[in-house]
N, C-alpha and C positions, 0 to 999 in steps of 0.2 A: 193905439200906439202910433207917433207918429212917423213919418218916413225918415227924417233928421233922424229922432233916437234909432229907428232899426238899421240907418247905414251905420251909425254908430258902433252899437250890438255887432253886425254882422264882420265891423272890421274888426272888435275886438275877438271875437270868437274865432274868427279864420285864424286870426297871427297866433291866438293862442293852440290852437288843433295842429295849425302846420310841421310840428316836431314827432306828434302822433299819429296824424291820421295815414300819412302817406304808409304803406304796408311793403314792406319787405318782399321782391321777388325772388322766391326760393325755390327752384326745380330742386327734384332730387339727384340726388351728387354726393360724392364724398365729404362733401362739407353738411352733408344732411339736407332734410326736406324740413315742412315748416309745416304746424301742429299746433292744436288749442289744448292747452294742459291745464286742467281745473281739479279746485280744491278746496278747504271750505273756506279761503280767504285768495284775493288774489294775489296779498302777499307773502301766503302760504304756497300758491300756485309757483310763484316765481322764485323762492327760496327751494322749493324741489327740483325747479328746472336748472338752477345754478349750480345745488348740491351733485347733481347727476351729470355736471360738465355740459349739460346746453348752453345757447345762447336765448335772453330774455326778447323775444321783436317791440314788445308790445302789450299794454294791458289791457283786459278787454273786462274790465270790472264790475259790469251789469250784469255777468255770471260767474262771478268769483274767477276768475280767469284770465291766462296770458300768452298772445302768442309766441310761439319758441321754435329756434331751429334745433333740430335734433338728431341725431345718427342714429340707426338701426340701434347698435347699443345701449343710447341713451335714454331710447325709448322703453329699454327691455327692463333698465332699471326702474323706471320710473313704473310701469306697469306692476311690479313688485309691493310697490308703496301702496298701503293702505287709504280707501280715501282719495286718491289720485285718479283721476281719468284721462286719457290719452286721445284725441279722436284727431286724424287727419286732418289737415283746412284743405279740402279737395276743390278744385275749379266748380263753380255755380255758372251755367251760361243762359243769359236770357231770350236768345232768340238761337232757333234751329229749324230745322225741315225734314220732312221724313223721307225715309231711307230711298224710297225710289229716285227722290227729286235731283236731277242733273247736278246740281249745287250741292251735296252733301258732303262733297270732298273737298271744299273750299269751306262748307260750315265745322268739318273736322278738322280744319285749318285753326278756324278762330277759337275752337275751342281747347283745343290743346294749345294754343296762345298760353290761356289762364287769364294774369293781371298785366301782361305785354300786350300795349298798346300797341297794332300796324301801324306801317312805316307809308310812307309817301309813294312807295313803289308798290306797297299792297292795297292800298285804297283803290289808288289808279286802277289797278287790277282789273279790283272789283267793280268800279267804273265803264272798264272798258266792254265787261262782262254784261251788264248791264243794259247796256248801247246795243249788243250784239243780242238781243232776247229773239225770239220769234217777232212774226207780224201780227197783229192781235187780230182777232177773229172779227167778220164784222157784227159780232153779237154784242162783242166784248167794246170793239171803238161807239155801240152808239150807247153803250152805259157808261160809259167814260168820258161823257162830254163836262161842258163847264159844270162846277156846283153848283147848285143854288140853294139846298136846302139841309138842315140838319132834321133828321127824323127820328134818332135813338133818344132825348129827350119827349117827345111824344107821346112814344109807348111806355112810358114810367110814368105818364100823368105832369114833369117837370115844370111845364109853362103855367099848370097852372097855381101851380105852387107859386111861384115867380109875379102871377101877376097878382097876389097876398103881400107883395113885396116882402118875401124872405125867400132871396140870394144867396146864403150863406156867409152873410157879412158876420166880420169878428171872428172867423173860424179859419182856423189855418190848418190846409191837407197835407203831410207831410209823407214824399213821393220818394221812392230807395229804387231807384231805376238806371236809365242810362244818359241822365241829367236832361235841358229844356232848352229847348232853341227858340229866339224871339227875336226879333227884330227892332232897337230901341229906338232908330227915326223914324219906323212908318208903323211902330205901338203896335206890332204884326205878332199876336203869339200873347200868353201870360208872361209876366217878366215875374221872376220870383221874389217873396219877402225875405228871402233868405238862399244863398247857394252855399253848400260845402260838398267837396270833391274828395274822397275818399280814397281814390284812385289813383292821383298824383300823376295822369296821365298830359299829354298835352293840347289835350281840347277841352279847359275847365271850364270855359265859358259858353259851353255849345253844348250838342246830343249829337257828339259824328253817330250814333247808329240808329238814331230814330224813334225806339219804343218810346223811350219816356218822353217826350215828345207828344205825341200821338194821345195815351194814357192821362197825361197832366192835362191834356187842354176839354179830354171828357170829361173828367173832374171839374174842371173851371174856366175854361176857355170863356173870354168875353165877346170873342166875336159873335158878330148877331147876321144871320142867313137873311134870306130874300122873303122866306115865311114867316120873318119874326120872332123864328126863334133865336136862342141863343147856344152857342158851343156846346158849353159845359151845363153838368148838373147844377153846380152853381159857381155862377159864374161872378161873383164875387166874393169869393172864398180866395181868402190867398195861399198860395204854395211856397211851400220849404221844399227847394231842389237839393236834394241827399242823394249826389251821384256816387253811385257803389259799383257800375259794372261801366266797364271801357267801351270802346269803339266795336268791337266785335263781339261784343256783350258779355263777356268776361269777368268773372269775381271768383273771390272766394267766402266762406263764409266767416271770417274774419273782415272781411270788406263791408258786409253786411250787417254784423253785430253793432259795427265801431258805428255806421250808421244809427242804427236804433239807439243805441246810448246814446247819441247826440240828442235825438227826438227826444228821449225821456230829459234828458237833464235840461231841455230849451226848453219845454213844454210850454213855461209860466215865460218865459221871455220872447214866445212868437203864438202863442198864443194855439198850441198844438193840439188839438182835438181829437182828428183822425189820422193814422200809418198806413197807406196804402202799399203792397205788398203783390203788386201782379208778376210773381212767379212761383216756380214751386219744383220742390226736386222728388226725385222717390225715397219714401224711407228709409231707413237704416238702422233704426233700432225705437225703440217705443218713445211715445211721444215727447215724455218730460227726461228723456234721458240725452235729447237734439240737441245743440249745443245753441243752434242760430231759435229754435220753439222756445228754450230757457229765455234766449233775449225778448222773445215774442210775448212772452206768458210776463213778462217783469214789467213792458210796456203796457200791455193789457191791468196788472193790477194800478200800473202810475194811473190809470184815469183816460189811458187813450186808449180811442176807439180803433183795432184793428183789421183792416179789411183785406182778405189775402183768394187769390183766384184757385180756382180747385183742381188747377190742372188740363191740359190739352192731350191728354191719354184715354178718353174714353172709346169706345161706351162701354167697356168692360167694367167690371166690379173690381173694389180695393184700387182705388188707383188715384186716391188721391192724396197727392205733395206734401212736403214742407213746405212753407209752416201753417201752410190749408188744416193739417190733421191735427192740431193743435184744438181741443174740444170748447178753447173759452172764446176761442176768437171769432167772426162771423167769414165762413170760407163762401166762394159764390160761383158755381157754374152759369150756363149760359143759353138761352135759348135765341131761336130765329123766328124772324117772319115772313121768313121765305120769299121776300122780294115783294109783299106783297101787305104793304102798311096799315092798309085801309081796311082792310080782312083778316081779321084776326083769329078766324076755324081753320085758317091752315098754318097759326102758327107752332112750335115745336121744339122740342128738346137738341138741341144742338149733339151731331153724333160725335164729335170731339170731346165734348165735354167730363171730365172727370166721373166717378161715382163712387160712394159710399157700399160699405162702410167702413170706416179705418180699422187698423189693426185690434185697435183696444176698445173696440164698438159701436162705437160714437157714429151719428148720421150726420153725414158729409153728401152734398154742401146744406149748408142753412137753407139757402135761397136761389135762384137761379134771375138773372137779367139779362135783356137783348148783348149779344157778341157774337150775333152773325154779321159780315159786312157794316160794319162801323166804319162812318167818315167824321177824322178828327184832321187836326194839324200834324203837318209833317215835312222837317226838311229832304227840300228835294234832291241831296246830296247826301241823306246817310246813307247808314249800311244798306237798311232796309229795304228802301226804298230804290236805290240801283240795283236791286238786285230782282225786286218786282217792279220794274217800270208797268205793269198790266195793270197794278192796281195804284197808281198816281190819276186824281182826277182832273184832268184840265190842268191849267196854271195856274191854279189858285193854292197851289201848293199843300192840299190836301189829300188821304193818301185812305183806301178802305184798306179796314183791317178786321179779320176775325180770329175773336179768343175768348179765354174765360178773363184773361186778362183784361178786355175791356170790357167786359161783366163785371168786373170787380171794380176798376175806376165808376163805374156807373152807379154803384154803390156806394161807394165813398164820398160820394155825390149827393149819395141820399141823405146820406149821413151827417155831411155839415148843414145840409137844409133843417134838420131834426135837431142838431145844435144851436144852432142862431135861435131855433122858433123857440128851445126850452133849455139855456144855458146849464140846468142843475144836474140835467141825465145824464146817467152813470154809461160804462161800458157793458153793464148786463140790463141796463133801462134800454136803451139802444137797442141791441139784440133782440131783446124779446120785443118791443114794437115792431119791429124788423118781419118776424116772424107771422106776430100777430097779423099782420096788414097785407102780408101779401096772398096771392091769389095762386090757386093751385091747377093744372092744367087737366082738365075733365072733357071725357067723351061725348058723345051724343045724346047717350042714355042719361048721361051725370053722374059718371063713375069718375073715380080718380084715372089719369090713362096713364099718369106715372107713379111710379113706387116713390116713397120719400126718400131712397137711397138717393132716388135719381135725382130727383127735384126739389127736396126739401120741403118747406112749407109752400115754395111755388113761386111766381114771378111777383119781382119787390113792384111797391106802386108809391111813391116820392107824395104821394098828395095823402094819402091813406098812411102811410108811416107817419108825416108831420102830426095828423089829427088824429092818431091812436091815444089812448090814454091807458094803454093795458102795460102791467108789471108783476113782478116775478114767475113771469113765463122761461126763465132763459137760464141754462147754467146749473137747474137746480141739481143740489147734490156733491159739488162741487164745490173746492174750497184751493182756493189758488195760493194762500200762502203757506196749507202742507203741503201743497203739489211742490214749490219752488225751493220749500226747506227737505224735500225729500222724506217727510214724515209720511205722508200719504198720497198715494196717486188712483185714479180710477180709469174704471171702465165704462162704456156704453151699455144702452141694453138690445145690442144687435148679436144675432148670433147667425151659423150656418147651418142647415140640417145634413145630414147623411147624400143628399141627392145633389148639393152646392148651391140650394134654394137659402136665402136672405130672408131672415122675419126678426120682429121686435118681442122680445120676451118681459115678462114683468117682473116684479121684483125675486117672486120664485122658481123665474127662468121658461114659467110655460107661454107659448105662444099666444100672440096679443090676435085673436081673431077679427081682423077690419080690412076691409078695403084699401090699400095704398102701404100697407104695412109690411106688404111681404114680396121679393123679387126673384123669380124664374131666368135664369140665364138664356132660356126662351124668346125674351122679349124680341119683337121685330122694331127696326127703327125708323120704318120709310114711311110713316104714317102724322099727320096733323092734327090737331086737337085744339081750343079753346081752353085759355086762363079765365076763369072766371071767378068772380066774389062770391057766388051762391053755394059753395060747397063747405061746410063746418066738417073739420076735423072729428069723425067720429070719438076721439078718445083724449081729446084736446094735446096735450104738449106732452102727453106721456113717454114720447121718444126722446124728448131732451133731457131726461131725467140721466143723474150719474151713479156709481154703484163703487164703493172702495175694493181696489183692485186685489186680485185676490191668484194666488198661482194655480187656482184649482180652476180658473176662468178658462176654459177650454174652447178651442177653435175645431174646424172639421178641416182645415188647414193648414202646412208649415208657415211658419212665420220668415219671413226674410232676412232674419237675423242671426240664425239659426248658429254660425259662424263667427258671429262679430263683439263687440266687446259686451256685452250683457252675457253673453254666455260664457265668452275666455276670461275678460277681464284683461281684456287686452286693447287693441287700437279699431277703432272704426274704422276701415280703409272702405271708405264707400265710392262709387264709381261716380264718375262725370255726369253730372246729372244732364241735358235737354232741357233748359225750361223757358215755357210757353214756345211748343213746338209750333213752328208755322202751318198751320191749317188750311185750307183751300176754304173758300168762301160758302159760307152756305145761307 
């Protein structure tokens, strides 16, 4: 496609969105709060929300559905109606810090924002905040000197894929983040084949807070380091900037959807392959019942490959996000190498890192990728980035970052490399190479040293994904157009026993006796291990297997929903979620 027709496209598409996309800021107030009301049409959605005295904001049509402001009242009627679901549109925020960090009352700041962009006098703020940090240690100023090198392409095998000459040309990554900063006279940054701003905020042509930013250019950053390598996984992949969250990382998920329905209805017009999705909230009620998973699981059957981070809550068990928990998509934690590139026996399961298994059984994440200390591009003026001046390298205006979040751009990465090489792969051919290929982290002995909660099938490998030729590994069991019609939904085959120990059961529920199959809340995490290729899955892909969900499916557990609307039949009022909480470097 050439660049003429896509500024074409992009200007027709903008002027035509500009009446919808912008979202309604609606705090709760007597004039009511603002709510995704779904139905089995979304013109059925919006004829209940009319009939019941709301106001219509917005259609959000990729889940039969419309956002609506509505009064307590309004809500009470509509919860009556059969068929009708009610669920909150609650603040989604993409970057936070944990509770200790001096900054936590300034990131409760932005996040009670919501979709209010800061003002001039709060930037500053946080600027000035910034300037005022500590004095960095001198451990810390002599890893901080100029860059020269990009290394997290390395350990995925990336360069060598690249010098195959497949780049990920033809393949466009489409990123729902906090939009992309580039530089157009000095070509400093990806510029994107496409921007839409979701947000309506007033920095539509920038990243004032930095993730996505950061994220997009691991995906495809073209610049090329002092070693030769290059930025991105592929770095001729072009990017659809789908900014969804503000300056202070801000959404809701009404912000979000309207996103992915862009992605799906452009697909064939920008040539959309992969939805990259680095955040995640905590659940709220079972998977296909999410409002923003429904959009996720709608993209997933369009043809597009979706790739979502598995959360920054670990090492605890069940802790992994929306729309991570979503069973068809491919979710990715994260491993490290401990500072230490060239030695890879003390590389390790990142202790941030999310874990399996979901509520409804499913083994979370798929895969896990380097997202310890990542250096990507980063303006030196977002949020982000004034707020850790410790981790800005030199003036090259590049910034380290650790997450699953950049475990998942890292993926996606892999992912258009796998498209370019073989245009016809589906989103479950995908996946299951994915899985196939990578490499699972084993001991000394040649044991597995992680459970598959933790790790999946193990660390992806960009060269051994491209040259997999393995299929219907991925999904089985599973059928995503009962899951989306509500005919039928499933389960995992993870269960919990009596003592809170994790193992994989088979189809008559009795435990699958193997190595890597089963997780002791025991486990220690101060220890390194080797990824290795030598290790076969004693029982091949039997954990990715699905099971029709059934109310007899019994946990050793309460469910977190216990309250919410699966049980009332009422409103999901789920809490502000954290996502991708800021993690200290490991």
């Amino acid at each position: 496609m050439s660049r003429a027709i896509v500024k074409r496209l992009n200007a027709a598409i903008v002027l035509a969105l500009l009446s919808v996309v912008t979202p309604a800021i609606a705090q709760k107030s007597d004039a009511g709060a603002t709510f995704i009301v779904r139905a089995a049409s979304t013109e059925q959605a919006g004829l209940e929300v009319e009939h019941a005295g709301g106001e219509v904001l917005g259609k959000l049509a990729v889940i039969k559905a419309v956002e609506a402001r509505l009064t307590p009242a309004q809500v009470g009627v509509l919860r009556n109606e059969k068929h009708v679901f009610v669920f909150a549109d609650q603040p989604v925020v993409i970057q936070g810090k944990k509770k200790k960090d001096k900054n936590a009352k300034d990131d409760k700041k932005a996040n009670d924002a919501g979709q209010s962009e800061p003002d001039a006098k709060e930037i500053e703020h946080f600027k000035r905040k910034g300037k005022a940090k500590k004095k960095l240690k001198k451990d810390e100023k002599a890893r901080l000197t100029e860059f020269t090198d990009y290394l997290h392409p390395v350990l995925i095998d990336a360069p060598t894929v690249h010098a195959l000459d497949v780049t990920g040309s033809n393949v466009t990554v489409a990123v729902i983040d906090t939009g992309l900063w580039w530089e157009a006279d000095t070509d400093y940054g990806k510029a994107p084949i496409v921007r839409v701003d979701f947000v309506g905020g007033k920095a539509k042509d920038d990243d004032p807070n930095g993730h996505g930013t950061h994220v997009t250019n691991i995906i495809a950053g073209d610049l090329v380091a002092s070693n030769a390598v290059a930025e991105g996984i592929a770095p001729s992949a072009e990017i659809a900037d789908l900014r969804a969250f503000n300056a202070a990382g801000g959404a809701t998920y009404a912000d979000v959807i309207r996103a992915i329905e862009f992605a799906i209805v452009n697909k064939d017009n920008f040539n959309i392959g992969v939805l990259n999705m680095s955040f995640s909230a905590p659940p709220q009620s079972y998977y296909w019942e999410d409002p923003l998973n429904q959009a996720v699981m709608a993209a997933w059957k369009a043809g597009i490959v979706v790739v979502a981070s598995a959360g920054n809550d670990g090492p605890d068990p069940m802790t992994i996000g929306v729309p991570g928990n979503v069973p068809y998509i491919i979710t990715v934690g994260a491993m490290t190498d401990a500072y230490t590139d060239v030695n890879g026996t003390d590389d390790r399961l990142a202790s941030f890192s999310s874990v399996g298994p979901t509520y409804e059984g499913f083994i979370k994440p798929e895969v896990v990728a380097p997202g310890g200390h990542i250096v990507s591009s980063m303006p030196f003026d977002g949020w982000i980035s004034v707020n850790h001046p410790e981790s800005m390298i030199g003036t090259e205006r590049h910034f380290e970052m650790s997450g699953t979040s950049q475990a998942a751009a890292i993926v996606s990465g892999i992912v258009a490399l796998m498209l370019e090489a073989d245009p016809t792969l589906t989103p479950d051919d995908v996946k299951c190479r994915l899985l196939d290929s990578a490499r699972p982290a084993i001991d000394t002995d040649g044991a597995l040293a992680y459970s598959v909660f933790q790790q999946g099938a193990g660390l992806v490998n960009a060269l051994a994904a491209v040259n997999s030729s393995a299929t219907g590994c991925a999904n089985q069991g599973l059928d995503i157009d009962m899951d989306l019609s509500g005919d039928r939904h499933f389960a995992g085959p993870a269960r919990v026993d009596d003592q809170g120990n994790y193992y994989i059961a088979d189809e008559q529920g009795d435990a699958i006796d193997s190595d890597g199959y089963a997780w002791s809340r025991s486990y220690v995490w101060g220890r390194g291990y080797a990824f290795s290729d030598s290790y076969v899955w004693g029982r091949g892909y039997a954990w990715s297997r699905a099971y029709t969900w059934s109310r007899s499916y019994v946990w050793g557990r309460s469910m977190p929903w216990e309250n919410s609307q699966l049980e009332s039949a009422g409103v999901d009022t789920s809490s502000t979620a954290t996502v991708n909480r800021w993690v200290e470097h490991e």
